[in-house]
C-alpha positions as CSV (number, residue, x, y, z in Angstrom):
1,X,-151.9,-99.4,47.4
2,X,-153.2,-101.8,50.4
3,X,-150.6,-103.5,52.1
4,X,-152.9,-106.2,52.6
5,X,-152.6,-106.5,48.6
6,X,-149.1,-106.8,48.5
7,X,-147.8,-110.0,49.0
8,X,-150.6,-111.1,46.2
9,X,-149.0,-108.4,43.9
10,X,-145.7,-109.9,44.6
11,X,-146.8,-113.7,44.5
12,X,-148.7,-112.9,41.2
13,X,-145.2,-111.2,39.7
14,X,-142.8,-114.0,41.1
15,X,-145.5,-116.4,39.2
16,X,-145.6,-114.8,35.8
17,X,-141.2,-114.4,35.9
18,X,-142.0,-118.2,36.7
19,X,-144.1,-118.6,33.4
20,X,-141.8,-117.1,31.5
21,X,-138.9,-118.8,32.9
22,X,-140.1,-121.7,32.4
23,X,-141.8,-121.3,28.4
24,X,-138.4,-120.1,27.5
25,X,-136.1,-122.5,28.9
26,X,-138.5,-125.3,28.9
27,X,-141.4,-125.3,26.5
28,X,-139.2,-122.9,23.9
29,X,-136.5,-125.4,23.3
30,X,-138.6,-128.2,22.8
31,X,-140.7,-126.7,20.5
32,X,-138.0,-126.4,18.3
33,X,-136.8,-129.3,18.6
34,X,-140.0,-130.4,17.5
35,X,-139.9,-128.3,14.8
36,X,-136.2,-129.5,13.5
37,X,-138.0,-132.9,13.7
38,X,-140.4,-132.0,11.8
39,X,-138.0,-130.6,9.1
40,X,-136.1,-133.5,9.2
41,X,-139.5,-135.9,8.6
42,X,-140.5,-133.8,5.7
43,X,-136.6,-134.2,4.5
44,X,-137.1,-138.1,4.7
45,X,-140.6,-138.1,3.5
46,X,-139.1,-135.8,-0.1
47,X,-136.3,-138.5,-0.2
48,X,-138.4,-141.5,0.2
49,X,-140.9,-140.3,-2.4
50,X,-137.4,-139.5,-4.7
51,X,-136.1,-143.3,-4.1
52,X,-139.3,-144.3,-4.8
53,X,-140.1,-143.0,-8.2
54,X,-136.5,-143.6,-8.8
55,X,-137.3,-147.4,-8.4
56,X,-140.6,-147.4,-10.1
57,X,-138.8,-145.8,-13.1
58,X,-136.3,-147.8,-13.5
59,X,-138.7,-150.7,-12.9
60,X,-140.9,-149.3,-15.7
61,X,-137.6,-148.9,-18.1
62,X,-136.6,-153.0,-17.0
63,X,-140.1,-153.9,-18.5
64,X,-139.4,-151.5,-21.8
65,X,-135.9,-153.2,-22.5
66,X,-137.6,-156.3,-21.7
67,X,-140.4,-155.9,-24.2
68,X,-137.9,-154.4,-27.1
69,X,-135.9,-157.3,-26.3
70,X,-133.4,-155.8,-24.9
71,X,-131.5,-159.0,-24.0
72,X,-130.5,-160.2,-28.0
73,X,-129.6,-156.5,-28.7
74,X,-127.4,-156.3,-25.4
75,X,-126.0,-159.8,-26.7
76,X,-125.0,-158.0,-30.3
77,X,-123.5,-155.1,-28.6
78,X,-121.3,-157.5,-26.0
79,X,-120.0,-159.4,-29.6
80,X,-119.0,-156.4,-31.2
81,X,-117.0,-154.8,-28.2
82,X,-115.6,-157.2,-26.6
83,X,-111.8,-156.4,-26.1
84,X,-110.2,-158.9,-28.2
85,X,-108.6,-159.0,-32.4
86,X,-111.8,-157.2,-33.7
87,X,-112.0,-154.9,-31.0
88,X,-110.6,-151.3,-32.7
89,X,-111.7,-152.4,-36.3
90,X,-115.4,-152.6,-34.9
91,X,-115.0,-149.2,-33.1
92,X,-113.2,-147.6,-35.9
93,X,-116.2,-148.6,-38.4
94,X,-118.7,-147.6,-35.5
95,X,-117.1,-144.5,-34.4
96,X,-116.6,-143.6,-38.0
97,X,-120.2,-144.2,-38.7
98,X,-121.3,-141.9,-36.0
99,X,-119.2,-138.9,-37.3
100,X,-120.0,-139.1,-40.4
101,X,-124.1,-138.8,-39.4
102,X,-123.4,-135.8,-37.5
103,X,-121.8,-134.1,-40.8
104,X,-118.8,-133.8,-39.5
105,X,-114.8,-134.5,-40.6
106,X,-113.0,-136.9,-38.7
107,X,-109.7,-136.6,-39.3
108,X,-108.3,-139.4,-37.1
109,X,-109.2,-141.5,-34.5
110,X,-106.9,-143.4,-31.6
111,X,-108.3,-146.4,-30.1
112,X,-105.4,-147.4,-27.1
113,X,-105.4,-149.9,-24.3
114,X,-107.0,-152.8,-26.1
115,X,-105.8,-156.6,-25.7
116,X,-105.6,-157.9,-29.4
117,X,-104.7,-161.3,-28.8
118,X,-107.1,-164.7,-29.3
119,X,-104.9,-166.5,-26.4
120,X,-107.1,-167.5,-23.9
121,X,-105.6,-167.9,-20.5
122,X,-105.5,-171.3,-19.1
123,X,-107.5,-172.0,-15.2
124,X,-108.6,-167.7,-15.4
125,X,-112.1,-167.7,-15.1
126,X,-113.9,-165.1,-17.3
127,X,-115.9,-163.1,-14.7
128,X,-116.6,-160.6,-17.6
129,X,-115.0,-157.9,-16.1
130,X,-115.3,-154.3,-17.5
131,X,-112.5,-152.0,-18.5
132,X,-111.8,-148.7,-20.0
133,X,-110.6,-148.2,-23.3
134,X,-109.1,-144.9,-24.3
135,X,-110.3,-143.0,-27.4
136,X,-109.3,-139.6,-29.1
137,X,-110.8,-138.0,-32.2
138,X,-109.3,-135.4,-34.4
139,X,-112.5,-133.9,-36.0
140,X,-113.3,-130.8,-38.2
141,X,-116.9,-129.1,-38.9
142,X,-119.5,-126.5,-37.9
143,X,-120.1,-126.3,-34.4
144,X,-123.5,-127.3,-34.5
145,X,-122.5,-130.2,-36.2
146,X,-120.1,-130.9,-33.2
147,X,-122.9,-130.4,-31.0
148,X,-125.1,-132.5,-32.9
149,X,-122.5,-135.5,-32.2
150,X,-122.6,-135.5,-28.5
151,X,-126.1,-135.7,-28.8
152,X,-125.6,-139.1,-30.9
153,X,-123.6,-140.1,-28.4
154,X,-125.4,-139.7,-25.7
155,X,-128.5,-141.7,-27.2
156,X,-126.4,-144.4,-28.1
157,X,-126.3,-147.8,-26.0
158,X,-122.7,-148.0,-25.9
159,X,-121.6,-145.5,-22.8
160,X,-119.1,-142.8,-24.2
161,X,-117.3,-140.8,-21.2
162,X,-115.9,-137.2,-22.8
163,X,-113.1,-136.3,-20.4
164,X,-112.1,-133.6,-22.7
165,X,-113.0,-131.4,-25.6
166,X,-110.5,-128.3,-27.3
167,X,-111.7,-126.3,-29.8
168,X,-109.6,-124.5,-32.4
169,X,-109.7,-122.8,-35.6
170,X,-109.0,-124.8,-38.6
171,X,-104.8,-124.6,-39.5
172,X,-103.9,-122.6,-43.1
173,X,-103.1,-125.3,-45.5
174,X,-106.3,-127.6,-44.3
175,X,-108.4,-126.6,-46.4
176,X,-109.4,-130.0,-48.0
177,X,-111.0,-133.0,-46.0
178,X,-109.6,-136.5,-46.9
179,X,-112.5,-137.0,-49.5
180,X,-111.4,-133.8,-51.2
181,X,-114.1,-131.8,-50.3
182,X,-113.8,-127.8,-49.8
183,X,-114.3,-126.8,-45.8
184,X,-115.5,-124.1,-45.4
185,X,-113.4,-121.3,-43.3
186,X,-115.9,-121.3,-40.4
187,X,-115.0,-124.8,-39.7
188,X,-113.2,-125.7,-36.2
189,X,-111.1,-128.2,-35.3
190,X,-112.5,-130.2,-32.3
191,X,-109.9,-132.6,-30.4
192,X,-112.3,-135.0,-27.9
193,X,-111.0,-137.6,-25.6
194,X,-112.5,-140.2,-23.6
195,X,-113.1,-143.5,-22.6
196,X,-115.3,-146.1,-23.4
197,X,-116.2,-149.6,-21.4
198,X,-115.0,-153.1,-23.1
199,X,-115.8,-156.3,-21.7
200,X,-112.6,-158.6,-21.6
């Protein structure tokens, strides 16, 4: 090699270490920072399309309930649970009602933490405040009669929280519902609790 070459050879090697240096300490980092940026845009840009149909939906559902009057069958619902004298026998018959479409056995029901009174409290302003009632069923039936329940519930308008379900078999000796029908020795016994909202 020509010495005359050398300190080219050398300048051109101290230049490319330079290069390198430099994209990986330099350029490297910030193109990932760019691209956790970029991440993060597209993370926004998914949420903000999320919030927005989420808006537009229940926009769209406002103007439904608006339409099926939803106002005069919100007004019903309010009369008829409304914690007060009427409160359990209303949710007895309602509750009741409900079982019996699902084809299933209801072999009691507990309805607890309900004020029964008329009084009406003298200089308390009624803000229409919202509290939970706690209810239990004893019920008996086929499974997919059980099953069909929670889905009656969960297309009614009143809310029904489940907080807990057991399942058994049916006891010896129980083989007779109230009416004095047969069961039949496939039934279970299902024991639900949960709470449901009362305006006071």
């Amino acid at each position: 090699m020509n010495n005359n070459n050398l300190p080219y050879l050398t300048i051109s090697i101290v230049l490319i270490v330079a290069s390198i240096a430099f994209f990986y300490f330099l350029v490297l980092p910030q193109f990932e920072k760019m691209s956790a940026l970029d991440k993060e845009i597209s993370d926004l840009e998914f949420k903000l399309e999320n919030t927005t149909n989420y808006f537009n939906d229940v926009s769209y559902n406002a103007e439904k309930l608006a339409e099926l009057g939803w106002d005069n069958v919100s007004k019903k619902i309010d009369a008829n649970f409304m914690d007060g004298p009427f409160f359990i026998h209303n949710m007895e018959a309602y509750f009741n009602k409900l079982v019996v479409r699902s084809g299933l056995y209801l072999n009691s029901l507990s309805i607890e933490g309900v004020e029964e009174s008329f009084e009406v409290k003298e200089g308390v302003e009624d803000k229409g405040t919202i509290s939970e009632i706690n209810i239990s069923f004893d019920l008996t039936g086929d499974y997919n009669y059980f099953l069909n329940l929670l889905d009656i519930f969960d297309r009614q308008a009143l809310v029904i929280k489940i907080n807990s379900i057991e399942i058994g078999s049916v006891n010896q000796g129980e083989g007779y519902s109230e009416q004095g029908d047969i069961m039949d020795s496939s039934y279970l016994n299902f024991k639900v609790e949960g709470t449901i909202p009362s305006k006071k």
